[in-house]
TORPA-4810 file (N, C-alpha, C, O; in nm, 3 decimals):
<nodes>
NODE_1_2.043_-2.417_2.203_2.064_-2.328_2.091_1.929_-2.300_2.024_1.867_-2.394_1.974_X
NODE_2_1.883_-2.175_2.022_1.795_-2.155_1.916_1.794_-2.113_1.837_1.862_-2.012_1.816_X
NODE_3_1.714_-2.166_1.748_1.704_-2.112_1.576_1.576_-1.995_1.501_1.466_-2.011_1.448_X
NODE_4_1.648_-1.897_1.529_1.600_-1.756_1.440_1.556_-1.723_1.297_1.621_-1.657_1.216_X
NODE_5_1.463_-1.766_1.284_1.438_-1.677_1.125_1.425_-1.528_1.117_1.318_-1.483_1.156_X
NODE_6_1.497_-1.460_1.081_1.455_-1.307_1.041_1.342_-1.315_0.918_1.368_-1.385_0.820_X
NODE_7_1.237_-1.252_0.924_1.115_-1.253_0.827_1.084_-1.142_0.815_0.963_-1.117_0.810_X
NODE_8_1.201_-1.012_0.806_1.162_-0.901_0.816_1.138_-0.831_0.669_1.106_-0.713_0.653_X
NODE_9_1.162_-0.930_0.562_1.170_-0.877_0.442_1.065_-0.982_0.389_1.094_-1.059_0.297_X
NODE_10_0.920_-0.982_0.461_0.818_-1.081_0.403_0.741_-1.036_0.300_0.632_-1.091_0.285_X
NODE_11_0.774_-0.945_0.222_0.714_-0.950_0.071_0.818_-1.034_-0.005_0.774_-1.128_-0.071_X
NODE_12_0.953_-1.010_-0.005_1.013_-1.038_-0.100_1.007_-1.222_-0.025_1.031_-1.316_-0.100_X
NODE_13_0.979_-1.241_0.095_1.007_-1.370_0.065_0.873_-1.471_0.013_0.869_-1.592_-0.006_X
NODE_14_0.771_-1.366_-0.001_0.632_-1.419_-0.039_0.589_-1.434_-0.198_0.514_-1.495_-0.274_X
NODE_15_0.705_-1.321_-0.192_0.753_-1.334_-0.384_0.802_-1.398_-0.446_0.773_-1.414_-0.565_X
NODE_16_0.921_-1.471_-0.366_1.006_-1.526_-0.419_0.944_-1.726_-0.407_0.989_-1.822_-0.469_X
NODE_17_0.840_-1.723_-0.312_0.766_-1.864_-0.291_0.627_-1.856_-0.394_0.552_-1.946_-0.431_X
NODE_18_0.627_-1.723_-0.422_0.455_-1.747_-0.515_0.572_-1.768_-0.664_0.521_-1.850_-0.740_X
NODE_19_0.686_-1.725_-0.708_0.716_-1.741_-0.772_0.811_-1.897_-0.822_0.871_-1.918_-0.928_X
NODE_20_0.796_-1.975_-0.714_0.856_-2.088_-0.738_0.711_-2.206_-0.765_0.698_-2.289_-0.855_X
NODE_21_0.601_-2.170_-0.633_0.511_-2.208_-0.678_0.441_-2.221_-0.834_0.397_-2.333_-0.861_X
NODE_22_0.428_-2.127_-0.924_0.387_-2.139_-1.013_0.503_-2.169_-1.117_0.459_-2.186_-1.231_X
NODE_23_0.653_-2.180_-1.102_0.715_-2.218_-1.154_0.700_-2.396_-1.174_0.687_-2.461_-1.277_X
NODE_24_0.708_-2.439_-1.040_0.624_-2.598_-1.044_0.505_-2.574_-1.090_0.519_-2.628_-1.200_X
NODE_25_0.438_-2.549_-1.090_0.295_-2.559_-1.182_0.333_-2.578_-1.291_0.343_-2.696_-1.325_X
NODE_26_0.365_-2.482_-1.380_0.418_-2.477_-1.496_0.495_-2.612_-1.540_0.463_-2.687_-1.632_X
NODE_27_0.594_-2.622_-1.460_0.676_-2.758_-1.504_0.566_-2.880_-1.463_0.516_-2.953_-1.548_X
NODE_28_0.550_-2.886_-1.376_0.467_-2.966_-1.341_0.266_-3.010_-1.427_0.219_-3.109_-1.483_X
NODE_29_0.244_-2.954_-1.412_0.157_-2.948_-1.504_0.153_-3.018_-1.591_0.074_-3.108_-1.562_X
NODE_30_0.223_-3.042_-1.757_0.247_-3.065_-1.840_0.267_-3.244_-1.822_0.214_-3.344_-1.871_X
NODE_31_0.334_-3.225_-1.762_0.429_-3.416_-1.693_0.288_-3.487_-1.639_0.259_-3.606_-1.650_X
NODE_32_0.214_-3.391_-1.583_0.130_-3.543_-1.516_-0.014_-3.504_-1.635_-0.118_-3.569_-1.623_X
NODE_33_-0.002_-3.388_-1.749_-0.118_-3.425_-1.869_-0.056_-3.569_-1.944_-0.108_-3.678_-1.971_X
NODE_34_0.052_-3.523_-1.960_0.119_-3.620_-2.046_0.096_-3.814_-2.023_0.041_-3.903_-2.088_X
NODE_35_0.176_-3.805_-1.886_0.184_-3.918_-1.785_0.007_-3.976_-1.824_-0.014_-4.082_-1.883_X
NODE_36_-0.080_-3.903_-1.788_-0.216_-3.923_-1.749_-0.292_-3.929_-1.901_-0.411_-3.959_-1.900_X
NODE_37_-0.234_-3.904_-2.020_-0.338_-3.919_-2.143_-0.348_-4.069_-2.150_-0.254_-4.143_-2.117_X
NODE_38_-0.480_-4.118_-2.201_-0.501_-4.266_-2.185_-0.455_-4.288_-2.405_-0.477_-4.226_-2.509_X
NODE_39_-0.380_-4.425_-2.356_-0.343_-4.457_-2.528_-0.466_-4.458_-2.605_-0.487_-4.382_-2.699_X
NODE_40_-0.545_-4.542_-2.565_-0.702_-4.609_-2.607_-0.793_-4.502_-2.567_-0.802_-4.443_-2.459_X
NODE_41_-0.861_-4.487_-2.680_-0.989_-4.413_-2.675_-1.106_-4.427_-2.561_-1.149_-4.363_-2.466_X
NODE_42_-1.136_-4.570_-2.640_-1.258_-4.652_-2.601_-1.215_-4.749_-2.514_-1.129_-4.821_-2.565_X
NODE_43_-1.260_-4.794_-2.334_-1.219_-4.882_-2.305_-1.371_-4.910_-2.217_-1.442_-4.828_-2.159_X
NODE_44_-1.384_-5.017_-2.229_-1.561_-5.130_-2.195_-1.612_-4.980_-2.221_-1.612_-4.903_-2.125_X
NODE_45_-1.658_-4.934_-2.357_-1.727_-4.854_-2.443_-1.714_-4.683_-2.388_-1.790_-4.598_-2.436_X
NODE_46_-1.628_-4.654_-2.302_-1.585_-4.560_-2.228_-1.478_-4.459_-2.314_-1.371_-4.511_-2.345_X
NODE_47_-1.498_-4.336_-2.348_-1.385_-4.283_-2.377_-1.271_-4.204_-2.234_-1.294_-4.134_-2.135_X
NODE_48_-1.187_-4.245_-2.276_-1.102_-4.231_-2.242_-1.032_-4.059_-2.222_-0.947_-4.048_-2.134_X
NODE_49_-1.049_-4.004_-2.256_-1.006_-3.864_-2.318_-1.150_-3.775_-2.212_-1.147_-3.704_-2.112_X
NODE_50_-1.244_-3.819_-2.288_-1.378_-3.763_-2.194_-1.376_-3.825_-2.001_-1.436_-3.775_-1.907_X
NODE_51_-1.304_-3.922_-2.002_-1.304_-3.917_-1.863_-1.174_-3.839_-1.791_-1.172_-3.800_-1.674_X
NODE_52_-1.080_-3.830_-1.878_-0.986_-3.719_-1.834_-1.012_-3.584_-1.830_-0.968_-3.530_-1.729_X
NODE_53_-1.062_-3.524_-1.895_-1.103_-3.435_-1.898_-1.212_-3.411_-1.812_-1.212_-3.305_-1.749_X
NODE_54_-1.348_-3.527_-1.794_-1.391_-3.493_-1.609_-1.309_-3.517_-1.523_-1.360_-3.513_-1.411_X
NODE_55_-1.197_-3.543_-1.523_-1.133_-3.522_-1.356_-1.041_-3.402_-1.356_-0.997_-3.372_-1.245_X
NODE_56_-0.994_-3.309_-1.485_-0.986_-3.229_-1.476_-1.040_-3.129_-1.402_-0.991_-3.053_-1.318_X
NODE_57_-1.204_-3.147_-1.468_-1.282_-3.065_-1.415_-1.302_-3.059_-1.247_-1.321_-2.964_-1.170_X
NODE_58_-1.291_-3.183_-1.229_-1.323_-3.199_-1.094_-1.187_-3.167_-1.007_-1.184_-3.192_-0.887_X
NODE_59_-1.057_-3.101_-1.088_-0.964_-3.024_-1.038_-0.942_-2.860_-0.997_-0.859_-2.789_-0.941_X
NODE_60_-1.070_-2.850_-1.060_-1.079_-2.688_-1.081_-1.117_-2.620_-0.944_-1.085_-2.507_-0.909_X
NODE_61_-1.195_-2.715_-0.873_-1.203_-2.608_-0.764_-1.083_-2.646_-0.666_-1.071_-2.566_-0.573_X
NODE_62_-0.981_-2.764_-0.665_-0.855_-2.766_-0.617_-0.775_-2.645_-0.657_-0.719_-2.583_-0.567_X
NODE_63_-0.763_-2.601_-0.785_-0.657_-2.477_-0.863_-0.690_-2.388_-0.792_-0.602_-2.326_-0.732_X
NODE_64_-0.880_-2.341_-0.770_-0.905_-2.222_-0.726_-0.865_-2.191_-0.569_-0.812_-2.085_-0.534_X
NODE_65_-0.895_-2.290_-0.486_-0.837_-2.297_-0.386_-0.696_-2.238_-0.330_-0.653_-2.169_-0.238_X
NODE_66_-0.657_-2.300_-0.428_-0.495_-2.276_-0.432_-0.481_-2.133_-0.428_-0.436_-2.063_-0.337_X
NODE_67_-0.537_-2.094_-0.565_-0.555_-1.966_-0.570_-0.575_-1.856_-0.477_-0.516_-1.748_-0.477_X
NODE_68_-0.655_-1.892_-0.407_-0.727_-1.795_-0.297_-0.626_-1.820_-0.195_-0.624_-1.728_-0.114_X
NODE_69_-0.538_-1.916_-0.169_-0.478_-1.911_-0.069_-0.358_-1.831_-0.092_-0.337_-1.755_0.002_X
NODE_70_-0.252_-1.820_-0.206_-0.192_-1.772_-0.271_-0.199_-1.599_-0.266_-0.103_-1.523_-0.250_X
NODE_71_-0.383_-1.552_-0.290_-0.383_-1.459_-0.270_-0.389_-1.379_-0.183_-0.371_-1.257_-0.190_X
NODE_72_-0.436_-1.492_-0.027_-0.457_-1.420_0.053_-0.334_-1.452_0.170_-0.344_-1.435_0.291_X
NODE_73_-0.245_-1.490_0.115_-0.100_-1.519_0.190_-0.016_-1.319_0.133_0.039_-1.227_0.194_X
NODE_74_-0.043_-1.340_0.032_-0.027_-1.191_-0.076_-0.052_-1.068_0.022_0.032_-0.988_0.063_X
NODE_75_-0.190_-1.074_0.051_-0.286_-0.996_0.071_-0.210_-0.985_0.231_-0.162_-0.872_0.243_X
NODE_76_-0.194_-1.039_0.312_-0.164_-1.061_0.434_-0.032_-1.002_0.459_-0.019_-0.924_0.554_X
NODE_77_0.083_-1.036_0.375_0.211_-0.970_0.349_0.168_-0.821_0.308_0.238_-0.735_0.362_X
NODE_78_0.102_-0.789_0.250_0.105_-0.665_0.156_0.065_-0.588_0.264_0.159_-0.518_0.302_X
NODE_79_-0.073_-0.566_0.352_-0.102_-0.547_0.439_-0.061_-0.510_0.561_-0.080_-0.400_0.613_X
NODE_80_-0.001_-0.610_0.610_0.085_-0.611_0.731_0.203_-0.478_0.678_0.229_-0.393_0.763_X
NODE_81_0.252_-0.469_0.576_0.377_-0.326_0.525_0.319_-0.258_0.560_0.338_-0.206_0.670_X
NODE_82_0.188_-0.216_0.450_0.119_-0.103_0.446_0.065_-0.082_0.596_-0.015_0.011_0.580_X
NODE_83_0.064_-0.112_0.720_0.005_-0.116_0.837_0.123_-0.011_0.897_0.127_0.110_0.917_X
NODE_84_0.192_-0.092_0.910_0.399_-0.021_0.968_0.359_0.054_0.872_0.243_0.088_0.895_X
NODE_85_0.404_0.103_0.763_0.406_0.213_0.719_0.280_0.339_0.766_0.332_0.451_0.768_X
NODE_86_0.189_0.339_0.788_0.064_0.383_0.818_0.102_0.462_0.971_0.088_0.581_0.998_X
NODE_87_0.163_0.337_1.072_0.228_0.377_1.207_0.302_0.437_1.188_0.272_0.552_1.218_X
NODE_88_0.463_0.421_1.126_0.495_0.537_1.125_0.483_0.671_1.089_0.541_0.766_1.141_X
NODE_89_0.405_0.670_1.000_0.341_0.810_0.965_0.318_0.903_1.083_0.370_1.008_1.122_X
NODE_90_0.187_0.799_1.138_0.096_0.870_1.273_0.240_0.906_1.369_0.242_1.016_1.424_X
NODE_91_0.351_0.821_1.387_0.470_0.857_1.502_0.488_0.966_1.379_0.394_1.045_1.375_X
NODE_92_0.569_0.982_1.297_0.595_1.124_1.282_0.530_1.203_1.262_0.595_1.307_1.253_X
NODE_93_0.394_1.224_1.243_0.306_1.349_1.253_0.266_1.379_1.371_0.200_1.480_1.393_X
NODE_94_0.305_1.285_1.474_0.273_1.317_1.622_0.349_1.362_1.644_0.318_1.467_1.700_X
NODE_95_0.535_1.341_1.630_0.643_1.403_1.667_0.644_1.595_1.660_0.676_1.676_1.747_X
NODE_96_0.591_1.619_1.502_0.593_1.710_1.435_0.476_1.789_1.489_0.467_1.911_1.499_X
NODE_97_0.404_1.715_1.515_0.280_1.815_1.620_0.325_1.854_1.763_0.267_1.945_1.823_X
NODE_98_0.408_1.799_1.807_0.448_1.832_1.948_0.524_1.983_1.969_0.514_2.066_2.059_X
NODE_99_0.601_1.981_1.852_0.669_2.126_1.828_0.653_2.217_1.777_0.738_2.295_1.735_X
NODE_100_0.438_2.228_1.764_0.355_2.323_1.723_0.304_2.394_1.809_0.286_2.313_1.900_X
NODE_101_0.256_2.520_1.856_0.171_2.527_1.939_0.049_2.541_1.847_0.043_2.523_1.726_X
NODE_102_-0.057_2.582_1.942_-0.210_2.585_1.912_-0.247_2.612_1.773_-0.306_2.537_1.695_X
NODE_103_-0.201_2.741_1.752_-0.245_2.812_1.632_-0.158_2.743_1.499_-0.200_2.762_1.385_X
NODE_104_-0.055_2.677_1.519_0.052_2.632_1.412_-0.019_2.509_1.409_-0.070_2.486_1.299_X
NODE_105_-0.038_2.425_1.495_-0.128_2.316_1.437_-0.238_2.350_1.353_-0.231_2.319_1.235_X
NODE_106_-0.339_2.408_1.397_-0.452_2.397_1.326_-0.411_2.472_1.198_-0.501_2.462_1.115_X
NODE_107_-0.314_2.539_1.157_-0.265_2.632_1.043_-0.234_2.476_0.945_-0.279_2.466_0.831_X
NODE_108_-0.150_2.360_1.014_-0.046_2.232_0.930_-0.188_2.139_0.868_-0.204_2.099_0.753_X
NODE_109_-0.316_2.114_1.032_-0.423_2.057_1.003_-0.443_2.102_0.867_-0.410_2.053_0.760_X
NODE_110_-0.517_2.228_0.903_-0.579_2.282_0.755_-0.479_2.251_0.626_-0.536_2.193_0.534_X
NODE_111_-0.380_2.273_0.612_-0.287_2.182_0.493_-0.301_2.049_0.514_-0.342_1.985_0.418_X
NODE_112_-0.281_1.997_0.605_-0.308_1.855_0.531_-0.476_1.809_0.510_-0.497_1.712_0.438_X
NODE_113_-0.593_1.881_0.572_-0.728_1.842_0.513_-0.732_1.846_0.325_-0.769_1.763_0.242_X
NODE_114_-0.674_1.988_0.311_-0.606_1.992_0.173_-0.504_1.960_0.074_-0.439_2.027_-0.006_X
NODE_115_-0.514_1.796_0.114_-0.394_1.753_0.012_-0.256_1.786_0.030_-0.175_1.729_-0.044_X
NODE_116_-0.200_1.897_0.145_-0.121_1.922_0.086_-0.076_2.085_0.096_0.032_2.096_0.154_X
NODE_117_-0.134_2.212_0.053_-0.153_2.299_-0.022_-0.307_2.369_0.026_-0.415_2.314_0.045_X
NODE_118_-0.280_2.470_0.034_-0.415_2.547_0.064_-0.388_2.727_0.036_-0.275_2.771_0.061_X
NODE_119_-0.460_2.793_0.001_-0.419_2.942_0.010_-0.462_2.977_0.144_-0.536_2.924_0.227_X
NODE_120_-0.356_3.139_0.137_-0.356_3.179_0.224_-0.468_3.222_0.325_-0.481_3.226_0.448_X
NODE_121_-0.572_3.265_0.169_-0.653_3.311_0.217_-0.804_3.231_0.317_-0.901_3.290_0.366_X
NODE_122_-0.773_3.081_0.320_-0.839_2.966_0.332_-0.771_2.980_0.495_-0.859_2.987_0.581_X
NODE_123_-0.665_2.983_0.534_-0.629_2.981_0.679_-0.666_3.081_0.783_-0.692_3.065_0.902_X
NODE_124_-0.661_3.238_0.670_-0.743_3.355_0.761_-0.865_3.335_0.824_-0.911_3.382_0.927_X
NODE_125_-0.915_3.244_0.728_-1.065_3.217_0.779_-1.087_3.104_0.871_-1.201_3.062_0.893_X
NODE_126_-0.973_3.051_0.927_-1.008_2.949_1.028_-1.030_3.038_1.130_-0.999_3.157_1.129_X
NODE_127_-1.102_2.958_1.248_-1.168_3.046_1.374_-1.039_3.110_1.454_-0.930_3.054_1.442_X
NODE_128_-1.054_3.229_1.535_-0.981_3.255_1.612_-0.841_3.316_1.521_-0.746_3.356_1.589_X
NODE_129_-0.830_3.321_1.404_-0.742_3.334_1.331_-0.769_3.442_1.226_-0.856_3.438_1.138_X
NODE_130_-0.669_3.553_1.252_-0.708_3.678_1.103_-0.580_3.688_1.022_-0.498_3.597_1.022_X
NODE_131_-0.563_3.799_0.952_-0.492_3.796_0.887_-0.376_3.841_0.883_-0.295_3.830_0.791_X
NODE_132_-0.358_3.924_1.037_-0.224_3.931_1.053_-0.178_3.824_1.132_-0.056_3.809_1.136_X
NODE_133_-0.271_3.719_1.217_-0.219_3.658_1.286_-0.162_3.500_1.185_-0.079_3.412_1.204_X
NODE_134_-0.262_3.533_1.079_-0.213_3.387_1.022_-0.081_3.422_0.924_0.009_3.343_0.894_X
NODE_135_-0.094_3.560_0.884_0.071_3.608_0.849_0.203_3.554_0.915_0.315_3.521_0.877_X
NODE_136_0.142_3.560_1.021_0.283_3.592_1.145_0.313_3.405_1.167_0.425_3.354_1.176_X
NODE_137_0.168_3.322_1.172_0.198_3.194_1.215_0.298_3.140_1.038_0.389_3.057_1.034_X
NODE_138_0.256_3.199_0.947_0.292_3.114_0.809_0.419_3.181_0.805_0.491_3.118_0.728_X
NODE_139_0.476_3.274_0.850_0.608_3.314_0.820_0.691_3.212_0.927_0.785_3.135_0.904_X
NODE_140_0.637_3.236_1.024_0.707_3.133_1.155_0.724_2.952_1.090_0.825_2.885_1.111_X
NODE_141_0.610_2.907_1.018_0.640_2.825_1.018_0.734_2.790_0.861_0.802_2.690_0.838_X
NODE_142_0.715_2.881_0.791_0.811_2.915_0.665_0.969_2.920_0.744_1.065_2.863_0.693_X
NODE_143_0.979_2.978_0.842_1.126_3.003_0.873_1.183_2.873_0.943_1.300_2.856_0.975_X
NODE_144_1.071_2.780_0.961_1.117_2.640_1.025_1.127_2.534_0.899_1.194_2.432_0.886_X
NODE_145_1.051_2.590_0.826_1.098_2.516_0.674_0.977_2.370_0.690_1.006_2.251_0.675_X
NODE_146_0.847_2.424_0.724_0.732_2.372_0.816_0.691_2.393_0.671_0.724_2.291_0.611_X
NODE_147_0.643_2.465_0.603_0.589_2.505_0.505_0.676_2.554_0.428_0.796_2.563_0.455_X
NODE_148_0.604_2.600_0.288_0.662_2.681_0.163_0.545_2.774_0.105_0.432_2.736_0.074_X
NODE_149_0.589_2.883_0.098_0.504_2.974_0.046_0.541_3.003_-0.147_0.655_3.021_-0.191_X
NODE_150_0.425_3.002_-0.225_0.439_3.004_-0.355_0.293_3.130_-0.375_0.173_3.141_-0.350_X
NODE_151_0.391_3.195_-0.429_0.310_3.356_-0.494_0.209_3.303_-0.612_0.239_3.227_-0.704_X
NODE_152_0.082_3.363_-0.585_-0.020_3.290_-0.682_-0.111_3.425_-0.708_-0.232_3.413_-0.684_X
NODE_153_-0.067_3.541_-0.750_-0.112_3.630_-0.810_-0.107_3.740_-0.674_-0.016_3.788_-0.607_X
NODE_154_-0.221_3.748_-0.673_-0.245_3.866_-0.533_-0.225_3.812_-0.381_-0.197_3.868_-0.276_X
NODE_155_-0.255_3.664_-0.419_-0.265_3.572_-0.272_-0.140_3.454_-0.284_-0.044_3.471_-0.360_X
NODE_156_-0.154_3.344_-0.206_0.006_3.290_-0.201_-0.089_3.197_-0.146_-0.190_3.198_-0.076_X
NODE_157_-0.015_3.118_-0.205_-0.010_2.931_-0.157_0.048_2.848_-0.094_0.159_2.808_-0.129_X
NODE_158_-0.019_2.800_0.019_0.083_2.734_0.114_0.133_2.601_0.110_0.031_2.564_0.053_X
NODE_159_0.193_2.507_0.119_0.268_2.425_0.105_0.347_2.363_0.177_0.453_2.412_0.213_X
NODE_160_0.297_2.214_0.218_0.402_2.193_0.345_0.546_2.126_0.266_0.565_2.056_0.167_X
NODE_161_0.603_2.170_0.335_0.749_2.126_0.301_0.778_2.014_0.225_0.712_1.916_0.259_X
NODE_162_0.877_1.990_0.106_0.913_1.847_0.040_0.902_1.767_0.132_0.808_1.689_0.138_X
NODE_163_0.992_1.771_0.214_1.052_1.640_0.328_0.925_1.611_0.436_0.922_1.499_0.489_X
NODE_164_0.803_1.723_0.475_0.710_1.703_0.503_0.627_1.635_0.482_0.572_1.547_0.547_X
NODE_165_0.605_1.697_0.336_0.502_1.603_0.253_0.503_1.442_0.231_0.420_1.351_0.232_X
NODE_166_0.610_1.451_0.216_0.665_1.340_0.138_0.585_1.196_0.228_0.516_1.106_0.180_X
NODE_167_0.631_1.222_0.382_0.619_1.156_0.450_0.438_1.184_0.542_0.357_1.102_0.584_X
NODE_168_0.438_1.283_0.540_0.253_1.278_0.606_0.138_1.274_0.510_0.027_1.242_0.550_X
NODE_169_0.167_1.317_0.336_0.044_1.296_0.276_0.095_1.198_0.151_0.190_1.223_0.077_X
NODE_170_0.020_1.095_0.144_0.036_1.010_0.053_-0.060_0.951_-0.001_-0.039_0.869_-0.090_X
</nodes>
C-alpha cells in the first residue's frame, strides 16, 4: 500500500505551517523567558540578568536563521505558482497563435508589445502592412472577438479582447 500526499495546494499549506510556527514562538517564547529569569542578581559577583541577556544575544543569529529559512521555504512556494502560472500563459498564447495567420499575428504581437491596446494607426505602419490591409486584418479579428475596437476621435483603438487580456497580459 502506498501513501500519497496531494501537495497541490502548497501555498496554503506553507501558510498554514508559517502560521503555526510563529504561533509557538509566540507561546513559546514567553515560558522559557520566564522559566530562564535567574531569582538572584549577583551570583560569585556575576549578574545574573546580564548573563541572560548574553545568551540571548547569542540567540539572535539562531532567530535569523530561522528566519531566512521561513522565507525562503515562502519564496520557493510562491515561485514555483507563479512559474505554472507563467506556463500556462505561454500554452495559451501558443494555442491562440496557431489560429492566426501571418499578418494577424504580427497585428495581436503589436498589441501585446503595447500593454494591451495600440491605435490603429500604429499597426498601418508595421512592415508589409497598409491601411486597407490592416483594416481588413482588425475587422477579421474584431469578428472573432480577437480584439475590440474603441473610437478615439478620427482614429480607433485597438484592444485585445476581455477574456484575452485577462489571461496573456498581466
Amino acid at each position: 500500500m502506498e501513501l500519497k500526499i496531494d501537495l497541490s495546494n502548497k501555498r496554503a499549506i506553507a501558510g498554514i505551517l508559517i502560521f503555526i510556527g510563529l504561533l509557538a514562538l509566540v507561546l513559546y517564547v514567553p515560558t522559557i523567558l520566564s522559566e530562564t529569569a535567574p531569582e538572584q542578581c549577583f551570583v560569585n559577583n556575576v549578574c545574573q540578568h546580564e548573563e541572560q541577556l548574553e545568551s540571548f544575544y547569542r540567540m539572535v543569529p539562531v532567530f535569523i536563521f530561522v528566519g531566512v529559512i521561513i522565507g525562503a521555504a515562502v519564496f520557493f512556494f510562491m515561485t514555483s505558482k507563479l512559474e505554472d502560472k507563467k506556463k500556462d500563459v505561454v500554452k495559451i498564447a501558443q494555442i491562440l497563435m496557431q489560429f492566426l495567420n501571418k499578418d494577424e499575428k504580427l497585428v495581436v504581437q503589436k498589441i501585446l508589445e503595447n500593454d494591451g491596446k495600440v491605435f490603429q494607426s500604429e499597426i498601418s505602419r508595421i512592415e508589409g502592412i497598409g491601411k486597407l490591409k490592416s483594416h481588413r486584418i482588425i475587422q477579421r479579428l474584431s469578428d472573432r472577438h480577437v480584439i475590440e475596437i474603441e473610437k478615439h476621435g478620427k482614429t480607433n483603438i485597438i484592444k485585445l479582447s476581455k477574456n484575452i487580456k485577462e489571461v496573456l497580459v498581466k
